[in-house]
C-alpha positions in Angstrom: -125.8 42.4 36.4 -122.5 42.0 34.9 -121.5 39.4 32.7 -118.3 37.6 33.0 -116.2 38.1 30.3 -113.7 35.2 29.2 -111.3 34.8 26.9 -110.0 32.0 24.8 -106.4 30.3 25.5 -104.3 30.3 22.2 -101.9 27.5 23.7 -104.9 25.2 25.5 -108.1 26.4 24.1 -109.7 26.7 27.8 -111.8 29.5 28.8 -109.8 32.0 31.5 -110.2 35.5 33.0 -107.0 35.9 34.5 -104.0 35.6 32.5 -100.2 35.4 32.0 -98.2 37.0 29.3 -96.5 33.6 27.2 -92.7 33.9 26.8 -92.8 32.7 23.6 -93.5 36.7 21.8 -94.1 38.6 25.9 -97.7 39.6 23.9 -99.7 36.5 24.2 -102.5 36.6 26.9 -102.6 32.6 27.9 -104.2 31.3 31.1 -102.2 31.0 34.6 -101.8 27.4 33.8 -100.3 27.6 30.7 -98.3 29.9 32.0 -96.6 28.5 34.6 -96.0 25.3 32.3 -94.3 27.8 29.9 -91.9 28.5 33.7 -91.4 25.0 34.2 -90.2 24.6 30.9 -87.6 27.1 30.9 -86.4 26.0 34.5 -85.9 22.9 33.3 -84.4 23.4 30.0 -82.6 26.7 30.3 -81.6 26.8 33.9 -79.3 23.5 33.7 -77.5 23.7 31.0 -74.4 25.0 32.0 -71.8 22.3 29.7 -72.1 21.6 25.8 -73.2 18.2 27.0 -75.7 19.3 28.7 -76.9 21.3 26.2 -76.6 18.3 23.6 -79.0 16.3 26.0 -81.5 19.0 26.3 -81.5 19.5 22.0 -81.9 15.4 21.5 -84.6 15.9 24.3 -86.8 18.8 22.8 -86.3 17.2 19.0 -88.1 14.3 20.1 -91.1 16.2 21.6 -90.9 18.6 18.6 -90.9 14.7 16.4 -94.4 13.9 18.1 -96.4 17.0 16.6 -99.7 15.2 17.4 -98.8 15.8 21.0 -98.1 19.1 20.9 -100.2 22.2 19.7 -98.7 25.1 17.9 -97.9 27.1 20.8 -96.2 24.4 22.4 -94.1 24.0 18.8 -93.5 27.3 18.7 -92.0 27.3 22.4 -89.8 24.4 21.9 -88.9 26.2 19.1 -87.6 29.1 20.7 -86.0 27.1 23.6 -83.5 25.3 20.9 -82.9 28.9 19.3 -81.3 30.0 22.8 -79.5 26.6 23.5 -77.9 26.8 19.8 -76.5 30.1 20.5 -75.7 29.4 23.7 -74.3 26.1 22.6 -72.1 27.9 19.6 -70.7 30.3 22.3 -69.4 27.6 24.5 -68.0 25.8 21.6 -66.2 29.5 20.4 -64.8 29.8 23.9 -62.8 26.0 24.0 
């Protein structure tokens, strides 16, 4: 008999055997679910922010969820994290370019 091997989450802390590499480093085994939230989260922050307003909505919308650190785990700070990295640059390239 074979045991059933599971491994820990590092962004929810539930037990998983299959799992999804995290965008946050593309080395981080996380669970499916985790995974696709880490999706959803750069659909809906990266994918519509074509304008520096835009942008500016999206920054004043991730600094309050990164303001409420009790909510969020250290994966998830991490993420946000790395989401406002990419709008900056993205938002100092628009700004270069009008």
């Amino acid at each position: 008999m074979t045991e059933k091997v599971f491994n820990i989450c590092p962004r929810c802390g539930e037990p998983f055997r299959t799992s999804a590499l995290s965008r946050l480093d593309n080395k981080t085994r996380i669970c499916s679910p985790c995974g696709n939230w880490e999706a959803m989260m750069d659909y809906r922050f990266l994918m519509n922010t074509g304008s520096i307003e835009q942008i500016n909505d999206v920054l004043n919308i991730l600094g309050t969820i990164k303001g409420k650190q009790g909510i969020t785990n250290k994966h998830e700070f991490k993420y946000f994290e790395k989401i406002e990295t990419i709008l900056n640059v993205k938002l100092e390239k628009l700004n270069k370019s009008n």
